[in-house]
C-alpha positions in Angstrom: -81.0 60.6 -1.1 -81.8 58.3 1.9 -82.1 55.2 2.2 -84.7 53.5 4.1 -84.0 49.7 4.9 -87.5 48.4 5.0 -87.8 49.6 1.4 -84.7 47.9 0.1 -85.0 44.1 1.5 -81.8 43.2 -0.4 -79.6 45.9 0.8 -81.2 45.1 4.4 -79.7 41.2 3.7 -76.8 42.5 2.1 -75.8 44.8 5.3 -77.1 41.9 7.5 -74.4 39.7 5.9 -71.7 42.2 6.0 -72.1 42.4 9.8 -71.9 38.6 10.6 -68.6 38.7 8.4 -67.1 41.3 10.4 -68.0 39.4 13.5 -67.4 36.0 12.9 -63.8 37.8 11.8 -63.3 39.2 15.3 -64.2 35.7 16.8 -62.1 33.9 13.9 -58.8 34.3 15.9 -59.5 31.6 18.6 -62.2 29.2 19.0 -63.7 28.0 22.2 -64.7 25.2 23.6 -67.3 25.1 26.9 -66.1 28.8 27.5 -62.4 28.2 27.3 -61.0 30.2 24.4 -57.7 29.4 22.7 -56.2 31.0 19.9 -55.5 30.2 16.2 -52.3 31.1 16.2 -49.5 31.5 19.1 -46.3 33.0 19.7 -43.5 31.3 22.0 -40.2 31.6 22.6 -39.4 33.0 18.7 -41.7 30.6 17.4 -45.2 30.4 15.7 -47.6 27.6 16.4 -51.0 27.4 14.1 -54.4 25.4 15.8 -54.9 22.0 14.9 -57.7 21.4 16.7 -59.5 21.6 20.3 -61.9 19.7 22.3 -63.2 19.0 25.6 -62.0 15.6 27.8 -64.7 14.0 29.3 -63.5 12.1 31.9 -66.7 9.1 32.9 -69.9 12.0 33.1 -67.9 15.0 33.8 -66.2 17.2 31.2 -62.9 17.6 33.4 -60.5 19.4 30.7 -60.6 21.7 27.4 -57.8 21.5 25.2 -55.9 22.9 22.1 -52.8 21.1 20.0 -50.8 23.3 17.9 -47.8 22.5 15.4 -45.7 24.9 14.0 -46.9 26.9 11.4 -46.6 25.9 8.0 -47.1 22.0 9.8 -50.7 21.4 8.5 -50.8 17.9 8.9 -50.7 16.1 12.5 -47.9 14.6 13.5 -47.9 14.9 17.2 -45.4 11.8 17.4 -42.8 13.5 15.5 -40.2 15.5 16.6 -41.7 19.2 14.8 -42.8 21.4 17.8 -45.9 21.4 18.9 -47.5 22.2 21.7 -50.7 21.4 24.1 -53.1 23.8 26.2 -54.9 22.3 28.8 -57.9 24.3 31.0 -59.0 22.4 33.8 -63.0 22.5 35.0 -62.2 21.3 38.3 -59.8 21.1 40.8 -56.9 18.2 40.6 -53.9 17.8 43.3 -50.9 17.8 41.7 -50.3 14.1 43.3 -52.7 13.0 41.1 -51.2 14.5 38.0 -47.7 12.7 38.8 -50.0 9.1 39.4 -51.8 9.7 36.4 -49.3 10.0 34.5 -46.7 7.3 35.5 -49.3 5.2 35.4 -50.8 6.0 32.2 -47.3 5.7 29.9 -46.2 2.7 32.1 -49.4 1.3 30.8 -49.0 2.5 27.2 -45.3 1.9 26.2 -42.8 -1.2 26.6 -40.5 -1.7 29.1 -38.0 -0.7 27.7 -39.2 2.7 26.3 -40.6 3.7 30.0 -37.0 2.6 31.3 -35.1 5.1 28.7 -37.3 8.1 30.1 -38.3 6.8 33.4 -35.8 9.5 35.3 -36.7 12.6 33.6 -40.5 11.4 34.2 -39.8 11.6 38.0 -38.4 14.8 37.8 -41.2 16.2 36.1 -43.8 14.4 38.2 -42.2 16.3 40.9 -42.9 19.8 39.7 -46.6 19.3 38.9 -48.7 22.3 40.8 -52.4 21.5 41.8 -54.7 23.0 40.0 -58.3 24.8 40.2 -61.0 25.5 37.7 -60.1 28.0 35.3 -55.9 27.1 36.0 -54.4 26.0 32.1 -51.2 23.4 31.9 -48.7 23.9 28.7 -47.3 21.0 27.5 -44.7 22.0 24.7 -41.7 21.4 22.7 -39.9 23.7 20.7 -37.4 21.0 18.9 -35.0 21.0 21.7 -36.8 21.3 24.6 -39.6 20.1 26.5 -41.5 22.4 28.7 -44.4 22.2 30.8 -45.7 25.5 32.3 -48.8 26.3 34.8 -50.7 29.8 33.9 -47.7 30.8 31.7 -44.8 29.7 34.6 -42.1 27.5 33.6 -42.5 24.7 36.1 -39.9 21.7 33.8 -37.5 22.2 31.2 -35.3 19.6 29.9 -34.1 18.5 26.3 -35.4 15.2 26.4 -37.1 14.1 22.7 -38.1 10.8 24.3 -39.7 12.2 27.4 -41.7 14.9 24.7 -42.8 11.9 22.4 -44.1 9.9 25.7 -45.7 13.0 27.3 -47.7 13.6 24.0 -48.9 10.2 23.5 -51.0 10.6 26.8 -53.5 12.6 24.8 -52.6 12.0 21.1 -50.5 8.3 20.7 -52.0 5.4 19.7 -53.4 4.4 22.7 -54.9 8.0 24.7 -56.4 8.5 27.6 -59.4 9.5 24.9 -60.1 8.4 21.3 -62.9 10.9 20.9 -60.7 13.9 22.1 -57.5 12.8 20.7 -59.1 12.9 17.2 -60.6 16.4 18.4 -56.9 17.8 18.9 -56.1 16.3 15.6 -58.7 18.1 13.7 -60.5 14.8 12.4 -63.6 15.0 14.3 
């Protein structure tokens, strides 16, 4: 016996719905945000890091940045102060020199913590500065840390690697302390908005 669609309306929805499961379950792994995908879940470096949340930096009336925050997996509530791993995906919409990047973010934690805290990591800052690449639309900065050690990679390269907690916690704030460069998209990254 065949069976005709148009005769059964109900196994027509009931197919209809079965298809929209099976898609929405091949676009369930990532998410994407203005056409920059990142994935649920990650593997690095032995380790597996779950989404948080994502969002999209608007910096005055441009959207300059997409990004992602993971934790590691099992970590479901934010703590992007902590010391858990955790890491950060950024995709760039336009082009930045890497001068900038250094500027922006001396300037930025000199701004945000005390003295004293910019003085304890105000060394490993410069050497990190100093390996910032410039970047072009579609280019994605990694801003991790595994527990041990901080890493900051352009398109998957290692450009900074050091053990510095202190250096991690003041790196993250940028984009998730108490003070951001964006309320709106830090609460994005943590999943509240």
């Amino acid at each position: 016996m065949r069976l005709r669609l148009n005769h059964h309306p109900a196994l027509g929805a009931l197919l209809t719905i079965c298809m929209l499961l099976i898609t929405s379950g091949v676009f369930a792994s990532s998410v994407s945000e203005r056409g920059e995908r990142f994935e649920r879940v990650v593997d690095e470096n032995g380790q597996r890091y779950t989404l948080i949340g994502s969002g999209v930096f608007r910096y005055m009336v441009w959207n300059a940045y997409a990004g992602a925050y993971y934790q590691l997996e099992g970590e479901t509530q934010p703590q992007p102060m902590g010391n858990q791993p955790r890491r950060l995906e950024l995709a760039y919409f336009h082009a930045i020199k890497a001068s900038d990047f250094a500027e922006a973010t001396e300037e930025t934690l000199r701004n945000t913590l005390t003295l004293y805290e910019f003085t304890q990591i105000e060394e490993p800052l410069e050497r990190l500065n100093q390996r910032y690449s410039d970047v072009v639309p579609g280019d994605r900065y990694l801003l991790s840390w595994d527990g041990t050690q901080l890493r900051l990679a352009l398109n998957g390269e290692v450009l900074f690697a050091e053990d510095n907690a202190e250096l991690a916690s003041a790196m993250f704030s940028i984009w998730l302390g108490e003070r951001p460069l964006g309320e709106d998209f830090r609460d994005a990254l943590l999943g509240r908005g």
